[in-house]
N, C-alpha and C positions, 0 to 999 in steps of 0.2 A: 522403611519404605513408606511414604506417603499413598495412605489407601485409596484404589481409583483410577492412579494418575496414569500407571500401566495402562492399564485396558481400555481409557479412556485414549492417550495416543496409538495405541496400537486400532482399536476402532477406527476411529474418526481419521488417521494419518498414514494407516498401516506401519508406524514408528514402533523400535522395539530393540530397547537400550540394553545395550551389554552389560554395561557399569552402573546399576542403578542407584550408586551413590554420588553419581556425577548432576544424577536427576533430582536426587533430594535435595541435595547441596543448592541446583538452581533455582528450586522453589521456595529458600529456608530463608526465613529475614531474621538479623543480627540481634531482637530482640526475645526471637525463638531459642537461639540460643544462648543467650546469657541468664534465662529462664530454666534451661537444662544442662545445665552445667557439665553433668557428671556422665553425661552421653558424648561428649567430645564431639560435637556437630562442626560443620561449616558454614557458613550461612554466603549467599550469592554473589556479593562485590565482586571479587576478583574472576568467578564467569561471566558478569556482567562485561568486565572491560575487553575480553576476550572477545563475545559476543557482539557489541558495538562494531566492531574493525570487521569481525566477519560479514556483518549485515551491511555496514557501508562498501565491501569489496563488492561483496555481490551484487547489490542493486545497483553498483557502480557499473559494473561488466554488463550486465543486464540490458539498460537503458541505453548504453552507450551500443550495443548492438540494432535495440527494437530500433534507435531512432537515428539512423546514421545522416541525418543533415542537420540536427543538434547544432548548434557551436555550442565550448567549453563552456560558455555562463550560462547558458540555458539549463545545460544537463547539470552544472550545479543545483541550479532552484529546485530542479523537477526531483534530483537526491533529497536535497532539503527537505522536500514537500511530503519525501515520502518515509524520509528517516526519521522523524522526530519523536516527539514525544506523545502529540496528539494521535500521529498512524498507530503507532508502537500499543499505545493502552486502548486501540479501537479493537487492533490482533489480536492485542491478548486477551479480551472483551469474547469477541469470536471464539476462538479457542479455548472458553470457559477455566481458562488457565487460572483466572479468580478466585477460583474454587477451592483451588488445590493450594495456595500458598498459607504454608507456616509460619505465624506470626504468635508473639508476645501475647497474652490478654489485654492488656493496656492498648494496645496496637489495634487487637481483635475490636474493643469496646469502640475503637474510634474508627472504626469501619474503614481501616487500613487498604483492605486488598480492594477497597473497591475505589482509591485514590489513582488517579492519572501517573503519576510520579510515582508509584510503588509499578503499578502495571507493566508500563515502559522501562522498567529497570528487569523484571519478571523474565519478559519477551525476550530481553536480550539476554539475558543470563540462560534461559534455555536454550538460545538458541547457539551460544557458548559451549555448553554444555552437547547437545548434539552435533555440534562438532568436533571436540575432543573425544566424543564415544563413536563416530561413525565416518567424520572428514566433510570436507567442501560439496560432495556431489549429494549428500543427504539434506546438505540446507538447503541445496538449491532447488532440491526437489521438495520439500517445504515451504522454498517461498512462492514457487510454483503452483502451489495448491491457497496461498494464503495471502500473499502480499501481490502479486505481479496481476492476479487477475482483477484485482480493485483499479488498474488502470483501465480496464476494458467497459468495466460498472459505473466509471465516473466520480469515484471519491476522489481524484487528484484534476478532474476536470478545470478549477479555477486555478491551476495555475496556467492551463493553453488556453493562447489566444486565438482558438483556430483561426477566424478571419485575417488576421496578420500571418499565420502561418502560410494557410493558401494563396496568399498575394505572395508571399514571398518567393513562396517554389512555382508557382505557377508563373511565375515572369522570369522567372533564373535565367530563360534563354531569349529577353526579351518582351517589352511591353502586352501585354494582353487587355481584354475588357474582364470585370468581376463586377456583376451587376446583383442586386438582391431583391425579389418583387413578389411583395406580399400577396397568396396566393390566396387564402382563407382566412375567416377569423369565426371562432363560433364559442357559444359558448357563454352563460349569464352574465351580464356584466361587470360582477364584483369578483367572476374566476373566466375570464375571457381566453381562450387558446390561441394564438396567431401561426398562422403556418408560413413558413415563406422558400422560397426559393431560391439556388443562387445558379447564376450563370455565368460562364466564360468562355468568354470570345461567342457570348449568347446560345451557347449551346448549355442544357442545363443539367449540374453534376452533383446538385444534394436538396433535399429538401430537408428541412425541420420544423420542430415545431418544440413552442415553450407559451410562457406567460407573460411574456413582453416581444416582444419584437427584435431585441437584442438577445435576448435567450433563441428565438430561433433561427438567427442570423448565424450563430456560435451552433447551433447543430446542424445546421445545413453545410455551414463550412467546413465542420468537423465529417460530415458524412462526403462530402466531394475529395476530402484529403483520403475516406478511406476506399472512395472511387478508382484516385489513381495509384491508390497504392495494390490495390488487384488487381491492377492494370499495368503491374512491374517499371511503375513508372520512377521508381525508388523517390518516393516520398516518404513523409511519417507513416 
């Protein structure tokens, strides 16, 4: 049993593995084992590929619910944006999972677990793993807690366009106005704030603010999108 790793998802996750050599196995790289030969280990790949399909279902299901006016290539990108390699070793970054993986000295010396590409292999292979020890309703309640709400914090923000999103729904039934008028700007001049405004049909439904004027154009649109969607206007 890798020491820690319990108590640390049972803390942090309320997570609390029945099989916990499903756990080990997820955390073990292939050089750990060929180091310890005479322990008969497993090391992660084959939870790994497990865990990949799981995580693309999920966030699959997921998104395709949050964001029902999506088209298919859209909700491609925004999977893309969030299954990859870069999300994958930020999770597992988070979840101090780092910590905990089993590697080779050779591996160890060259500061393996703190590689991108070991990470993202890591993440998915636990999360492979607590799904063969627990089923579909435990990861999801996992990415619930770890993945789904970085949509809300803005790590997946550069792939929406909100400005083109809100023209888009906001005209579905027909031409409208979408006007943008900078409301404020404050702030020294080499970190200058711009606030600006956006209106439709002059009525005004977000304001934002960023460091260029295009920055706050994308959060004031991104704030009017989540205007009508409190407003069960079934938007994003």
């Amino acid at each position: 049993m890798i020491q820690g790793l319990p108590e640390m998802l049972k803390k942090d996750f309320d997570i609390t593995f029945e099989n916990v050599d499903l756990l080990d196995e997820a955390f073990t790289q292939a050089s750990y084992v060929n180091e310890h030969r005479d322990q008969n280990l497993k090391f992660y790949e084959r939870i790994e590929f497990l865990g990949d399909a799981v995580l693309q279902l999920i966030v699959s299901e997921y998104i395709y619910k949050r964001y029902p006016k999506l088209p298919q290539g859209r909700l491609t990108r925004l999977r893309a944006a969030m299954v990859n390699e870069k999300s994958f070793s930020t999770f597992a970054r988070g979840c101090h999972f780092n910590e905990y993986i089993r590697l080779g000295k050779g591996e160890e010396r060259a500061n393996a677990r703190n590689r991108d590409s070991l990470l993202c292999d890591i993440f998915e292979s636990f999360v492979g793993a607590l799904y063969l020890d627990q089923g579909k309703q435990a990861v999801e309640q996992f990415c619930h807690q770890v993945i789904f709400p970085k949509l809300d914090t803005g790590m997946f923000d550069d792939f929406f366009d909100h400005k083109t999103e809100l023209q888009e729904i906001a005209q579905e039934d027909g031409p409208v106005s979408i006007d943008y008028e900078l409301v404020d700007e404050y702030g020294p001049d080499n970190d200058r704030i711009f606030k600006v405004a956006v209106y439709v049909d002059k009525k005004e439904f977000g304001i934002g603010e960023g460091h260029s004027k295009k920055e706050a154009e994308q959060k004031a649109a991104q704030q009017a999108l989540t205007h009508f969607s409190d407003h069960n206007m079934n938007l994003l």
